[in-house]
C-alpha positions in Angstrom: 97.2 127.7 11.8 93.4 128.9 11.9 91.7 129.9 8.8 89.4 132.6 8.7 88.1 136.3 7.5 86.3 137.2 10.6 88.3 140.0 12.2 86.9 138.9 15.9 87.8 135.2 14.9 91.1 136.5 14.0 91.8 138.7 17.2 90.6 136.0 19.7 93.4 133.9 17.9 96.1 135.8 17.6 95.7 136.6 21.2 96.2 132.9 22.3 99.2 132.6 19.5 97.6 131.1 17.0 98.3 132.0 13.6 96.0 133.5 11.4 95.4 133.5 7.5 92.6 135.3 5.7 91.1 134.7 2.1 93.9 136.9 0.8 97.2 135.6 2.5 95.8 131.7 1.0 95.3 133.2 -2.2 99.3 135.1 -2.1 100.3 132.2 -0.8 99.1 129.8 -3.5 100.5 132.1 -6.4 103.7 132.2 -4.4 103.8 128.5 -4.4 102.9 128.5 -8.1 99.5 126.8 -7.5 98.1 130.0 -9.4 99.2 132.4 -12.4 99.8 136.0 -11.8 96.7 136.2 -13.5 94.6 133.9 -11.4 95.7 135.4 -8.7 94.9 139.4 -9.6 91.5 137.9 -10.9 90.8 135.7 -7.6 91.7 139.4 -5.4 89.9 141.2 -7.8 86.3 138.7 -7.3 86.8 138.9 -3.1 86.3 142.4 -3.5 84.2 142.3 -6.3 82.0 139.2 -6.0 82.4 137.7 -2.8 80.0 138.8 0.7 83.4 139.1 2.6 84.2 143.0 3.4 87.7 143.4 2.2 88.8 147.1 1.5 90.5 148.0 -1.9 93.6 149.0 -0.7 94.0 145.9 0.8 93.6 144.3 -2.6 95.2 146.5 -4.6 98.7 146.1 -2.0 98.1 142.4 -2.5 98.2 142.7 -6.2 101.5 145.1 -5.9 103.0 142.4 -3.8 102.4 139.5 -6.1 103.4 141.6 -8.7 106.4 142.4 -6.9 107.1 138.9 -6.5 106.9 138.0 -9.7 109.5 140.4 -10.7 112.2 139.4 -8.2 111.5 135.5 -8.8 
């Protein structure tokens, strides 16, 4: 497993099989596996896009918050 937010990083490693987790998927992931509250988890999405250097789109925020949300619901 390789952990990174560079999209060259990313492609250079998936293209070899590796697989590849961003700032987001660690951050689902750790509310999935309870390390974080629903809360935590909107608010950590929310500061990568708001707070952090790293260029994540909104969209791509806002579908991780629907799927965490999501989850939540069905667990």
């Amino acid at each position: 497993m390789f952990l990174t937010d560079d999209l060259d990083a990313r492609e250079a490693a998936e293209n070899i099989g590796i697989e590849v987790h961003g700032s987001v998927g660690i951050i689902v992931r750790a509310f999935k596996e309870r390390m974080l509250t629903l809360e935590e988890t909107i608010r950590s999405l929310n500061d990568i896009h708001d707070k952090s250097r790293l260029f994540v789109s909104k969209i791509i925020i806002d579908e991780a918050i629907r799927a965490v949300r999501k989850h939540k619901q069905s667990g």
